[in-house]
Backbone bond lengths (Angstrom), bond angles and torsions (degrees), N, CA, C in turn:
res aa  C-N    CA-C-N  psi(-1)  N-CA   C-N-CA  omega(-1)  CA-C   N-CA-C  phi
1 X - - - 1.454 - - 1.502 109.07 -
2 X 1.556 110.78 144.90 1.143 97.56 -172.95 1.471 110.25 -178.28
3 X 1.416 107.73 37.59 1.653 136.18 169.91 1.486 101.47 -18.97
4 X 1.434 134.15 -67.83 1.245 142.90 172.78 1.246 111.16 -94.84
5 X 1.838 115.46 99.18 2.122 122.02 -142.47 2.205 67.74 -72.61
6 X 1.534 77.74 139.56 1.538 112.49 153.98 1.291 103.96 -146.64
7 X 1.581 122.22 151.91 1.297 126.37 172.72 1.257 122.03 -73.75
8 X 1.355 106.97 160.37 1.255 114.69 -161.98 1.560 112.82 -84.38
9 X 1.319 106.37 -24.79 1.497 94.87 175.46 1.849 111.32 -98.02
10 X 1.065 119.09 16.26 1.271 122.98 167.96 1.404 111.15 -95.43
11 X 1.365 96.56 -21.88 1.717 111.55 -176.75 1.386 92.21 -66.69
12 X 0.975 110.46 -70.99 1.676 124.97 -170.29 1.686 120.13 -51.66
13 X 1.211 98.29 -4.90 1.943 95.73 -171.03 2.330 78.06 -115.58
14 X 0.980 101.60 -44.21 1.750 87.12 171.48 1.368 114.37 -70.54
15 X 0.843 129.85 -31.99 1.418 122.50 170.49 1.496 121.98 -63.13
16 X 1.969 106.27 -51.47 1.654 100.68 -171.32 1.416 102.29 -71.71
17 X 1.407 114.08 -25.85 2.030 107.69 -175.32 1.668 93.05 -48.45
18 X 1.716 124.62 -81.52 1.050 128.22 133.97 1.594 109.45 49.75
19 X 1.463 87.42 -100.87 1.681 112.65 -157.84 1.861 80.78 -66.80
20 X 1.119 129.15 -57.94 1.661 101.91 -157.53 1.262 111.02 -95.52
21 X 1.382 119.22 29.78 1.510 120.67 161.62 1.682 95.64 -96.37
22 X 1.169 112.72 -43.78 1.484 119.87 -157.79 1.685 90.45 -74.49
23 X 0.852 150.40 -8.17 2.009 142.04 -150.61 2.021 82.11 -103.46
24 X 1.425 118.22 -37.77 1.261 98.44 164.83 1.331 124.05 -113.40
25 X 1.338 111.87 57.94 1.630 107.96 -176.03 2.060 78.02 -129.39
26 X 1.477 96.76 -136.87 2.081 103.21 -158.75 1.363 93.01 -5.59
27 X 1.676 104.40 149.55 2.000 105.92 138.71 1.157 111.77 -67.26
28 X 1.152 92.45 170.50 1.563 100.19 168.01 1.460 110.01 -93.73
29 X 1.446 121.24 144.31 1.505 136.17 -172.19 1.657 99.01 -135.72
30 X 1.687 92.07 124.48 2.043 82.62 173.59 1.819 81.43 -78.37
31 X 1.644 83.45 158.19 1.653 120.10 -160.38 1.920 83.80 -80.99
32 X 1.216 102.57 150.86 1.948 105.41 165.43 1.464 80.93 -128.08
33 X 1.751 100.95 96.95 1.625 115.64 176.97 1.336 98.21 -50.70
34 X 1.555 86.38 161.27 1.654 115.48 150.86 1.456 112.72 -58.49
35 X 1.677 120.22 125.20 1.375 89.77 172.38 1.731 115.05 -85.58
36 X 1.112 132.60 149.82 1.329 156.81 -173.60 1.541 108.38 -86.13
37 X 1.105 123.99 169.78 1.334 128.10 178.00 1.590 91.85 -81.52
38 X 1.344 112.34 169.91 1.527 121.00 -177.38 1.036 119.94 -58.09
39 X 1.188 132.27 -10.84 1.326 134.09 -173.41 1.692 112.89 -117.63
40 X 1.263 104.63 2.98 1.297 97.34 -153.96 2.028 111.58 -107.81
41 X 0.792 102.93 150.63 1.738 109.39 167.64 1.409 112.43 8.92
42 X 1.319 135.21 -173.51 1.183 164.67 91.87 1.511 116.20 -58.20
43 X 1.068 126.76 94.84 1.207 135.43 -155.96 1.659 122.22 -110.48
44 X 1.610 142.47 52.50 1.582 132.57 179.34 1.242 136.19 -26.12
45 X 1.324 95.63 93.26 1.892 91.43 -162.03 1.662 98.21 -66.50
46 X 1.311 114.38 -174.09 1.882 117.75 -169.47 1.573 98.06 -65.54
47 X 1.177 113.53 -38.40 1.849 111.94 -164.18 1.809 97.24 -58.03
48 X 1.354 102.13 -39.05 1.659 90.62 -175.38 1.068 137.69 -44.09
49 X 1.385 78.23 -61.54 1.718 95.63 177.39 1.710 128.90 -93.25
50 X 1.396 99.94 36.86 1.768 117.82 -178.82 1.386 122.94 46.10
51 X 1.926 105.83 60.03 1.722 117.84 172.28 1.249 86.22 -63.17
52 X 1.822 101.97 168.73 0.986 134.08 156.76 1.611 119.20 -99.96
53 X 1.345 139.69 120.36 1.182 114.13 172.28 1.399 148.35 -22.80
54 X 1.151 130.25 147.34 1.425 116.22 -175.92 1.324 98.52 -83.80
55 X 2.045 105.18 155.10 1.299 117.48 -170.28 1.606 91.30 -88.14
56 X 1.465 137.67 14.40 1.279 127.19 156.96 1.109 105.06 -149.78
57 X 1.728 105.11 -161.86 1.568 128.87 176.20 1.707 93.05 -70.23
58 X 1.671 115.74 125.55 1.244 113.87 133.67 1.190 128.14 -72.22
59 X 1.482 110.46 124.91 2.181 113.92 178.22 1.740 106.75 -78.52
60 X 1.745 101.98 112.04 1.248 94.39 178.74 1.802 85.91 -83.96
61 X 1.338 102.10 155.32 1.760 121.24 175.72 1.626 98.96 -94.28
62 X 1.609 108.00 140.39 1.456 99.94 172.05 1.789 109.20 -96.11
63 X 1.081 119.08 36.32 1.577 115.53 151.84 1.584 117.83 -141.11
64 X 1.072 102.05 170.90 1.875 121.03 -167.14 1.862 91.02 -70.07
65 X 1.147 77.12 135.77 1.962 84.16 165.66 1.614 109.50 -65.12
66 X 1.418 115.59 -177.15 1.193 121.39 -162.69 1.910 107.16 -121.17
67 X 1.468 100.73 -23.34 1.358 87.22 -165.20 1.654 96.71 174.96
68 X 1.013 116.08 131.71 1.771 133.29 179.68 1.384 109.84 -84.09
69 X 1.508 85.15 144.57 1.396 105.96 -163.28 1.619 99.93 -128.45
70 X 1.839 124.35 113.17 1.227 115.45 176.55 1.457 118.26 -104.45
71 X 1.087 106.93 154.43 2.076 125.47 -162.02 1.525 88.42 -128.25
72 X 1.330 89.53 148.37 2.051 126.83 162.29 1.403 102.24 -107.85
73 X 1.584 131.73 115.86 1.422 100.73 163.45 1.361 125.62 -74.31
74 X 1.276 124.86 0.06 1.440 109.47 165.62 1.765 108.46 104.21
75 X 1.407 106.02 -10.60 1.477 111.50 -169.92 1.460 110.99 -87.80
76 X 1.092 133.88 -169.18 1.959 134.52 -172.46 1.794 89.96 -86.56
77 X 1.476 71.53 150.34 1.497 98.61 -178.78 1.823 113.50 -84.83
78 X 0.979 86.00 61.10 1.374 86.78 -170.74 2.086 122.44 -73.38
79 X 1.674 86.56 154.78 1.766 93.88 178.26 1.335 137.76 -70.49
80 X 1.726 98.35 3.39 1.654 97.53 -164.42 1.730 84.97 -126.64
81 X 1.304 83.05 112.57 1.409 114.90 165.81 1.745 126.37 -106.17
82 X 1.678 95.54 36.84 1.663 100.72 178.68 1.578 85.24 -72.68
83 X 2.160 92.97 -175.78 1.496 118.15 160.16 1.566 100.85 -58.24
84 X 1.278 119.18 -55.42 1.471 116.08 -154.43 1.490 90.70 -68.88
85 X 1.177 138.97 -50.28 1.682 120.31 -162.56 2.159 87.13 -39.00
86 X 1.165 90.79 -82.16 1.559 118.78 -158.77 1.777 117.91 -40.44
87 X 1.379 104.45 -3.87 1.592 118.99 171.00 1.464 80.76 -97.28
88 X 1.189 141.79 -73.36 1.234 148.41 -127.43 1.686 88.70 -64.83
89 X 1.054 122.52 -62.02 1.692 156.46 174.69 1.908 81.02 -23.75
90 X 1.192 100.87 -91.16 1.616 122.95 156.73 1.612 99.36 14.22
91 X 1.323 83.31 -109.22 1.600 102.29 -164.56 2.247 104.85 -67.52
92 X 1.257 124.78 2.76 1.367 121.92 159.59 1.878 100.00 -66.85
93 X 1.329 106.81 -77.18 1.326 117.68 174.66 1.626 118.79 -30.75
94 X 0.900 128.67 -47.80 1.348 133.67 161.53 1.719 115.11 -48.86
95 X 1.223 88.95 -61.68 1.795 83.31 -178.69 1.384 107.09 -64.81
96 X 1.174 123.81 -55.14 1.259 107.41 179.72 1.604 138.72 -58.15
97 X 1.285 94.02 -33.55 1.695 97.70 152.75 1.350 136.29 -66.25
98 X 1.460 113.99 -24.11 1.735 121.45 169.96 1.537 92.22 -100.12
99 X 1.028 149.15 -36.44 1.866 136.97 -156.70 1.431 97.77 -85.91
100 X 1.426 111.35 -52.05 2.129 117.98 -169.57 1.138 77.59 -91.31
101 X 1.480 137.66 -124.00 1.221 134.62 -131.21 1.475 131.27 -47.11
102 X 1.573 109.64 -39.87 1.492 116.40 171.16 1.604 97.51 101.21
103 X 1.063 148.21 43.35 1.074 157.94 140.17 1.987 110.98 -70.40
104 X 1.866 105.79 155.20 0.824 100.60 -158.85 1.554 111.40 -91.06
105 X 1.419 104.03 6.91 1.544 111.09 -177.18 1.820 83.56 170.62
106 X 1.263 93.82 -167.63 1.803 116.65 -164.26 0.959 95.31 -64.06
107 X 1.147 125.54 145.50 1.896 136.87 162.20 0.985 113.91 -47.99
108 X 1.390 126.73 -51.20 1.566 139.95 -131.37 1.063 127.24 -115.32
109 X 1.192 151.10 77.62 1.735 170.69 -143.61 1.693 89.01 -35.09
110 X 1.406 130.61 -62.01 1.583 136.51 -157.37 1.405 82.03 -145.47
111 X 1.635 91.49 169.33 1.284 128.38 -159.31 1.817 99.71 -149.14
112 X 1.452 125.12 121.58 0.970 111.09 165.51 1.990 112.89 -126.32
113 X 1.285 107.61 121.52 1.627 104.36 -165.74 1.491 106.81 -87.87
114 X 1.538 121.49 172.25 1.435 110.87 -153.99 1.357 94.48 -95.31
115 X 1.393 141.06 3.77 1.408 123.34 145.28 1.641 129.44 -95.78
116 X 1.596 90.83 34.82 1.801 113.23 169.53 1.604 111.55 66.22
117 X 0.714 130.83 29.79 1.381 128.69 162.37 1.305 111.92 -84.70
118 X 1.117 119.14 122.36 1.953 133.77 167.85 1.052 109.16 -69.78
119 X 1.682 127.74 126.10 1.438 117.24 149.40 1.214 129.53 -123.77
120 X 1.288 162.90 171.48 0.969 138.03 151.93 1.484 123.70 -68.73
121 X 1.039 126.43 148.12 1.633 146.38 167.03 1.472 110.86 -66.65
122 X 1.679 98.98 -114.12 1.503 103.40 176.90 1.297 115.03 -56.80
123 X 1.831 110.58 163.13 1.578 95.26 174.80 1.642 95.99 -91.92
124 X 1.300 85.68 173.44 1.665 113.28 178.99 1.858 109.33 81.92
125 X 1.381 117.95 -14.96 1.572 106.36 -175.06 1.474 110.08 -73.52
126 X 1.094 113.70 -18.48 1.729 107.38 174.68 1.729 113.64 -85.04
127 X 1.197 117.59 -22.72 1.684 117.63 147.12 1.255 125.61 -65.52
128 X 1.421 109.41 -36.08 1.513 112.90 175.33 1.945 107.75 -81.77
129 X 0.912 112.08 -28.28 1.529 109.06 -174.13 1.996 98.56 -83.62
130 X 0.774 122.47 -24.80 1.618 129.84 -170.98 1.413 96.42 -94.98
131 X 1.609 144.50 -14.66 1.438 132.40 162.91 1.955 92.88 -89.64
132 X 1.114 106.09 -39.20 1.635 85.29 -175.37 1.810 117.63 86.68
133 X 1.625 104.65 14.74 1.586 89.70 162.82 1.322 101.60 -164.96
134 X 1.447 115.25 30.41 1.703 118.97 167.93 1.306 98.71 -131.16
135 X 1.602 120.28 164.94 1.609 117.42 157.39 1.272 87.76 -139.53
136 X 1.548 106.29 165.37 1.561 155.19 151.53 1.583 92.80 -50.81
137 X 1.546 116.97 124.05 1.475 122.30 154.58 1.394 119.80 -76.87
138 X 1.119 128.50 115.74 1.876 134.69 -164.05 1.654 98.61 -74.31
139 X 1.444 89.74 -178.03 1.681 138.76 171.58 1.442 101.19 -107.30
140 X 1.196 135.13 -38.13 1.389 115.50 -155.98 1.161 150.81 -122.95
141 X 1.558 106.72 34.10 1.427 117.33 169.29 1.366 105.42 -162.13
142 X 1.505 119.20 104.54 1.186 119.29 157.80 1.629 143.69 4.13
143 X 1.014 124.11 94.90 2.128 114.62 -160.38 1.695 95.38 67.83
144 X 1.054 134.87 8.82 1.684 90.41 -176.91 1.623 96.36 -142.04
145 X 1.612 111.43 25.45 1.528 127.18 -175.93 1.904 100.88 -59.49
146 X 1.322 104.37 -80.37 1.191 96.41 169.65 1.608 144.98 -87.08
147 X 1.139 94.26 64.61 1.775 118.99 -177.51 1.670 113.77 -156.67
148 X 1.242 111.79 -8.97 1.517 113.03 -161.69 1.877 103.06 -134.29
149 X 1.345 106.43 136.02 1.649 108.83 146.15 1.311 106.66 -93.57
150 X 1.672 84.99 127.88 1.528 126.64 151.65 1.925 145.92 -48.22
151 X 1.185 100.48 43.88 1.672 101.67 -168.88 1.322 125.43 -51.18
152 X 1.400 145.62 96.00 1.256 116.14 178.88 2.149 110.10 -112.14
153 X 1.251 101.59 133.49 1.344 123.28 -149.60 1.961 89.98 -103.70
154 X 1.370 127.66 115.65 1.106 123.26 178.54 1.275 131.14 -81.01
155 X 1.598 120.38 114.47 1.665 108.88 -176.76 1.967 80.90 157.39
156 X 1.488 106.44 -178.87 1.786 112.05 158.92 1.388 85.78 -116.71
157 X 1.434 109.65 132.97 1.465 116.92 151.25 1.977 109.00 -92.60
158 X 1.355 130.06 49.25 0.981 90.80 163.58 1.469 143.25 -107.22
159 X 1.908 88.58 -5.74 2.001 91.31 149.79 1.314 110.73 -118.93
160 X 1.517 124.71 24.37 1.144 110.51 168.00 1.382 124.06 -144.67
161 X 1.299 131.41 163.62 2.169 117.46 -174.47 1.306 93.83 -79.15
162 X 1.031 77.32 176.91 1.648 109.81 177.93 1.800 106.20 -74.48
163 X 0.878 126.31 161.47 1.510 114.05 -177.54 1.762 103.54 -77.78
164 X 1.183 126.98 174.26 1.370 120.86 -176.69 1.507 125.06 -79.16
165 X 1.385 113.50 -17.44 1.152 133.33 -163.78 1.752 89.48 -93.66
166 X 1.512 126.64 -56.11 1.002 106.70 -177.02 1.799 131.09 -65.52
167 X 1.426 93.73 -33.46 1.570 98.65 154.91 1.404 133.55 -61.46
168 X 1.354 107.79 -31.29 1.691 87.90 175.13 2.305 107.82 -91.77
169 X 1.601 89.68 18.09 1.770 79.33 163.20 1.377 97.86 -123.10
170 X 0.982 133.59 -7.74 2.036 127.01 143.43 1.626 112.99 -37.36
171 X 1.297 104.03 -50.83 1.636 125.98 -168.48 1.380 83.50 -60.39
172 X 1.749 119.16 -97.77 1.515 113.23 170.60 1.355 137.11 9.78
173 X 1.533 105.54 -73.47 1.385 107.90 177.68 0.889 131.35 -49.21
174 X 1.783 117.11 -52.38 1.328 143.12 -155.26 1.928 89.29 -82.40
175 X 1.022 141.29 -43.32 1.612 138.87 172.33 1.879 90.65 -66.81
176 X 1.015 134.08 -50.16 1.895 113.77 -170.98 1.302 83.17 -46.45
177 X 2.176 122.73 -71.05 1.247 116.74 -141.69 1.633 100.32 -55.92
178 X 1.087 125.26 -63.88 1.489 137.62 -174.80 1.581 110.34 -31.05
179 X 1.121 113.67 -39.35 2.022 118.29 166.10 0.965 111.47 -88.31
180 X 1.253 123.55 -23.15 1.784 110.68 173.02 1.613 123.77 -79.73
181 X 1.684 96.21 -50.40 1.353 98.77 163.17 1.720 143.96 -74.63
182 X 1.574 96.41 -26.98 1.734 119.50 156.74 2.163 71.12 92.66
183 X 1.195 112.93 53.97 1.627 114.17 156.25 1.495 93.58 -96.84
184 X 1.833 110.38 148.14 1.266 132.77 177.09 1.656 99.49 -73.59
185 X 1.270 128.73 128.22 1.578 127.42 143.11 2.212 118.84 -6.69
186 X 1.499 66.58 -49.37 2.134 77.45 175.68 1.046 124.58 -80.85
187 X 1.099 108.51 18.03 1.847 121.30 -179.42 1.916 109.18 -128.78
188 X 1.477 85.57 35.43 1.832 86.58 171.49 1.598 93.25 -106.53
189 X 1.486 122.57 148.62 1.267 128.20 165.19 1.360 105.03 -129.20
190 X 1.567 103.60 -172.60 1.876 117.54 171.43 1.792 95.35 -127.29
191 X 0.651 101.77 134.38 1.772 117.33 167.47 1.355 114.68 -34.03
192 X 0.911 122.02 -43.24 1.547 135.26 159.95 2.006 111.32 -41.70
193 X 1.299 91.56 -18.52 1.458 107.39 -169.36 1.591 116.08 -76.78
194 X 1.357 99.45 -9.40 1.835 117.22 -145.39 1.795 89.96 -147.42
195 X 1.041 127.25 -83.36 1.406 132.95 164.30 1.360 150.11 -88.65
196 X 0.920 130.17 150.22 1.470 129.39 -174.30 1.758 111.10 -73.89
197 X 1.326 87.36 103.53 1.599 100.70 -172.46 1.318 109.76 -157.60
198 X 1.345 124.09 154.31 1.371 120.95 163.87 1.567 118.68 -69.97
199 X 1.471 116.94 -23.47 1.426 124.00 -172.26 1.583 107.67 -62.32
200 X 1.591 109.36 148.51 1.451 119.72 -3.83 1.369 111.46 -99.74
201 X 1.533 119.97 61.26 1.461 124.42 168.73 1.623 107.67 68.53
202 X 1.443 94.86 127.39 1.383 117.96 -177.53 1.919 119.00 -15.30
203 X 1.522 100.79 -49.86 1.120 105.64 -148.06 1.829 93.69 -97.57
204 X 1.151 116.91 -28.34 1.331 124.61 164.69 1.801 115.61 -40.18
205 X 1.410 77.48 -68.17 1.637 83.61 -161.77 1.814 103.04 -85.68
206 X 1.378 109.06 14.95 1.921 102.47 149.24 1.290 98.51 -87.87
207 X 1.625 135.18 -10.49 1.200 100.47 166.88 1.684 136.77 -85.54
208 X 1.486 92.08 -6.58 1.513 105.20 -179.46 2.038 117.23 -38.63
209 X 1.255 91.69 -63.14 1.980 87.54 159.07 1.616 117.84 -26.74
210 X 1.294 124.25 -42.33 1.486 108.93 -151.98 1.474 87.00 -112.31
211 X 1.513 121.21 -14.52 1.644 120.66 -173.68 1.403 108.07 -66.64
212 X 1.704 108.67 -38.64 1.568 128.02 -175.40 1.532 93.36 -64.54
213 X 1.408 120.99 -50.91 1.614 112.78 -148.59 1.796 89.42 -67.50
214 X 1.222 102.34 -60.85 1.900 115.49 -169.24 2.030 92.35 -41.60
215 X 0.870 100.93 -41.20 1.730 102.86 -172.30 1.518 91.79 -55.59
216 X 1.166 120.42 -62.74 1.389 145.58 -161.32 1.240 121.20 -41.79
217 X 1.313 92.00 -54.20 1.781 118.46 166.45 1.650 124.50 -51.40
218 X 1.429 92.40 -52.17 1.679 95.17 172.60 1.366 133.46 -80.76
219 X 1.606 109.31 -21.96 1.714 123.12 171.92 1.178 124.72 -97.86
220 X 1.516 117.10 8.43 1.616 117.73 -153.28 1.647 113.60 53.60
221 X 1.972 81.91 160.00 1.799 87.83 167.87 1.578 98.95 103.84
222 X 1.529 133.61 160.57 1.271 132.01 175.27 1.435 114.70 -86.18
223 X 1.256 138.58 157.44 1.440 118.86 157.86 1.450 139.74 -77.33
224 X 1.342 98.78 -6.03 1.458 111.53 160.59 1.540 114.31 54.88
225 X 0.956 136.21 -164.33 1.841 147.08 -176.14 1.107 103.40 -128.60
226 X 1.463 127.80 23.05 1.737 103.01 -175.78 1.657 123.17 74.05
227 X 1.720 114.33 149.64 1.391 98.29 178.33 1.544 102.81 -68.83
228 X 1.465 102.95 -178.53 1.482 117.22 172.85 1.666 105.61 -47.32
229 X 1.272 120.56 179.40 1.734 105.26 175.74 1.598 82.12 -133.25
230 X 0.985 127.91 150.83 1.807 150.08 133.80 1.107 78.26 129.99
């Protein structure tokens, strides 16, 4: 992700400072999720995993987004897939998006870490995704902030997948958002889709084809290619 282009390996040296200041900063607290519709995620709303307030008003939008948009953050692919990596992950991303960039909180609607834990991003999208006919206006994709959820999936996929576990709770998510919001399966993209970016890394977004079909499968409907783009 990368609404305001910063590089990717600058991303990555602010983030890991970041990530291993933050592994001993919050405790860790198991999360008392959001509950979800019946079908849906395990989901960390911001209180869980120790947001910081936003430095403004988030604009809730009074209509349903149109269509998901998935992100790599670009950071190491790392082996520790506890809760605490993935809060920690959490609240790195946050600071660095309100401290460097100047944003008013996280870009990114959800957060999924590579030992599959969901969290939320911005505040308010897990209230807005659980009524099912408002969204959270994003950080993270150029023209398509207020029309699109924001996924960002932790690791670079660009020579390698995502681990399996975190993909099949991408799959997950993207079917809650898709029943909550009544978005088609064929309306998942990669950022790359909208802007000039590597995200979400080569190998990610070859999976987008089979992410749509697996989506596809569980909500009805085909997965289609997406609308036309330009």
């Amino acid at each position: 992700m990368d609404d305001t282009p910063m590089r990717n390996v600058s991303r990555r040296i602010v983030l890991g400072s970041a990530l291993a200041l933050g592994a001993s900063g919050a405790g860790l607290v198991r999360p008392a999720y959001a509950a979800p519709g019946e079908t849906g995620p395990e989901i960390a709303a911001c209180a869980d995993w120790g947001a910081r307030e936003p430095k403004g008003e988030v604009q809730m939008l009074e209509w349903r987004p149109e269509k998901i948009i998935v992100h790599h953050t670009a950071t190491a692919n790392t082996d520790d897939y506890s809760l605490d990596r993935a809060y920690t992950l959490a609240r790195a991303m946050q600071k660095n998006q309100m401290d460097v960039r100047g944003w008013l909180d996280t870009g990114q609607h959800f957060t999924i870490s590579r030992g599959a834990y969901v969290m939320e991003g911005r505040h308010e999208s897990l209230t807005a995704l659980r009524r099912g006919s408002r969204m959270v206006e994003g950080a993270h994709c150029s023209g398509q902030n207020s029309v699109a959820i924001g996924i960002e999936n932790e690791g670079t996929y660009v020579e390698e997948e995502p681990p399996v576990e975190q993909y099949a709770a991408l799959v997950g998510l993207c079917v809650h958002i898709c029943r909550q919001y009544e978005v088609a399966a064929q309306e998942i993209y990669g950022h790359r889709d909208f802007n000039t970016t590597q995200c979400p890394g080569d190998q990610l977004y070859a999976l987008l084809p089979r992410l749509r079909r697996d989506v596809a499968d569980r909500v009805g409907g085909g997965p289609g290619l997406g609308r036309p783009l330009g």
